[in-house]
C-alpha positions as CSV (number, residue, x, y, z in Angstrom):
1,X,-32.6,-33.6,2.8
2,X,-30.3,-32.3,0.4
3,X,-26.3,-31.4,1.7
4,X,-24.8,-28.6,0.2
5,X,-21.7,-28.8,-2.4
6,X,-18.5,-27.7,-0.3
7,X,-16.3,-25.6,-2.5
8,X,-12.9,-27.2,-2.5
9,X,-10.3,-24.5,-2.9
10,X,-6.8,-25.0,-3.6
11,X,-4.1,-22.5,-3.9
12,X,-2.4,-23.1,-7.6
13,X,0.7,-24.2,-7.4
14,X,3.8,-22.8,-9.5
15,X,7.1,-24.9,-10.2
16,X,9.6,-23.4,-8.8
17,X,11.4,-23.9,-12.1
18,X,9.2,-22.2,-14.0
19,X,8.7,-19.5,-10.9
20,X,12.3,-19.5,-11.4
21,X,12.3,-18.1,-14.6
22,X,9.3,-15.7,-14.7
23,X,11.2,-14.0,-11.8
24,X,15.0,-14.2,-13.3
25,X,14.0,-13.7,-17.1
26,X,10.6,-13.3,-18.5
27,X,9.6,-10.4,-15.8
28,X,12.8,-8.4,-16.2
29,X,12.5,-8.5,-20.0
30,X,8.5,-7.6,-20.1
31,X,9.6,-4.2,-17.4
32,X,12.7,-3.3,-20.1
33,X,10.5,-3.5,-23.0
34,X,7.6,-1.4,-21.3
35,X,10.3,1.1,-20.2
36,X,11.5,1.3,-23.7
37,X,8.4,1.7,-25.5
38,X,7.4,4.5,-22.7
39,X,10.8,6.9,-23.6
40,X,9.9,6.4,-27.1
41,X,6.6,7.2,-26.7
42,X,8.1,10.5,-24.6
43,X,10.7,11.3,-26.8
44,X,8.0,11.5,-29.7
45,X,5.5,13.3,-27.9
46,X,8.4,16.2,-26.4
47,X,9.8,16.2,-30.4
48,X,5.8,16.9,-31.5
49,X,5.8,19.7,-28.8
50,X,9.3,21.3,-29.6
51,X,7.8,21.1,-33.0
52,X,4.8,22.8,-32.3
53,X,6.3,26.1,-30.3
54,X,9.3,26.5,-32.7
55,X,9.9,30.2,-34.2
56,X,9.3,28.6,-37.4
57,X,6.0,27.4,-37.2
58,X,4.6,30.3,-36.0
59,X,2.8,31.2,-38.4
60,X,1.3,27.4,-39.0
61,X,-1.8,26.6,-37.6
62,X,-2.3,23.6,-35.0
63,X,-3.7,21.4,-37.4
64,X,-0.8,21.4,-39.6
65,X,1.8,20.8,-37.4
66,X,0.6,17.9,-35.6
67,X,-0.3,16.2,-39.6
């Protein structure tokens, strides 16, 4: 009769040096540098909008502004 494979599983295991540092310095500096790219990414789209409901492209169509 045949047995059945058992499935070992093992949790992985981290270093706690290198744990250490994913917390203290790679983390902290991924977060800053999504945070940054997100207020530029704001900052363009709310200078894009201003753009497009100054007085002075009223009489521009919508095509043109955003170009």
């Amino acid at each position: 009769m045949a047995t059945a494979a058992k499935l070992v599983t093992m949790k992985p295991v981290i270093e706690p040096e290198l744990k250490s540092f994913l917390d203290e310095v790679l983390i902290p500096m991924l977060v800053a540098d999504a945070v940054r790219d997100l207020k530029i990414e704001n900052a363009l789209a709310l200078e894009c909008l201003s753009m497009a409901h100054s007085p002075a492209n009223d009489g521009l169509s919508a095509e043109r502004v955003t170009q």
